[in-house]
N, C-alpha and C positions, 0 to 999 in steps of 0.2 A: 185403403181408405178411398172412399170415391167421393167426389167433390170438383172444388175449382181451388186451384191452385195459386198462391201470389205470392212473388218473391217482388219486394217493394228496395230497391240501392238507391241509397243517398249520393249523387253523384256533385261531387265540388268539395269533399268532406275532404279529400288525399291531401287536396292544396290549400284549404283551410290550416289542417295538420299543418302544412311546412310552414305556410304563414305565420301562425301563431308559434311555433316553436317550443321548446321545455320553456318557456316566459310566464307563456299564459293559458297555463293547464287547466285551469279554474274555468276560463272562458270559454277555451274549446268544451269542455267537462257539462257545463250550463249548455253551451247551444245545443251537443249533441243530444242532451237529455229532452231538451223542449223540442226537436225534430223527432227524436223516434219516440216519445210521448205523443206528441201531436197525432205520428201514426199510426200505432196502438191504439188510440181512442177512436182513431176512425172504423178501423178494421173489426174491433168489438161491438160498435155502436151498428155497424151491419151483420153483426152475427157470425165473423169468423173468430179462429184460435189463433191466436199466435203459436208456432212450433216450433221457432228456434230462432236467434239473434246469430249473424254473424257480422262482428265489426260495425260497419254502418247501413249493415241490411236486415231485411225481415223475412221469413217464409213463414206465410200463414196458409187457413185451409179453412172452407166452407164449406163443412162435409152434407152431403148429402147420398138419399138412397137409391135415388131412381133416374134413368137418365131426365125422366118431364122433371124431378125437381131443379135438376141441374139445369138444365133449360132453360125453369122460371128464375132460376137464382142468376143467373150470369148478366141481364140488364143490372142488377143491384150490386153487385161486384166490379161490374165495368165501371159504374157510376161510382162505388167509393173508392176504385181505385183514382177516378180524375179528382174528386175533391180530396185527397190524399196528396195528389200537384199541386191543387190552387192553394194547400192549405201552406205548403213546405217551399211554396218558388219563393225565396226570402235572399235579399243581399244583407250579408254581414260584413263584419270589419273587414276593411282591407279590398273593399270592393269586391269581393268574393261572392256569386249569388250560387244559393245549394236546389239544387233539385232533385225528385226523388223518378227515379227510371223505376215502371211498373211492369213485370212479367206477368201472365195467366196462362193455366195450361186446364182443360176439360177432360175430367175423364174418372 
């Protein structure tokens, strides 16, 4: 598959986890859904797949056929990856703020 490559991690989710504890499952359960919902919607909304969920990451793909399309596509991939940040930089309970760390790879 040729494309651009995004591997999107929720990073603050581990200590979220301990925070919350077996207490408040429900609550962890809900934020996780609304942050990697939040980034699904972006990533589709530019034209990628999702290919795979691990834990509180994504590796998605924008495939394309030619190196020029890759080329044209990567401003609009760099770009939904930041609004992908502004969308998830969020403080929840416990003073906790989650962010998402965005990988790309070309090729």
């Amino acid at each position: 598959v040729e494309g651009v490559a995004m591997f999107a991690d929720v990073s603050g989710f581990t200590v979220l986890c301990a925070a919350y504890g077996t207490v408040n499952i429900s609550k962890l359960k809900n934020t996780l859904n609304q942050v990697m919902g939040s980034i699904v919607e972006e990533i589709l909304s530019c034209g990628g797949d999702i290919v795979s969920f691990a834990g509180d990451a994504i590796f998605a793909v924008f495939r394309t056929h030619t190196a020029e399309e890759r080329a044209s596509i990567l401003p609009k991939v760099v770009s939904c990856s930041i609004h992908i940040q502004d969308a998830v930089n969020l403080v929840v309970d416990k003073n906790i703020t989650l962010r998402v760390k965005v990988g790309l790879a070309v090729g």
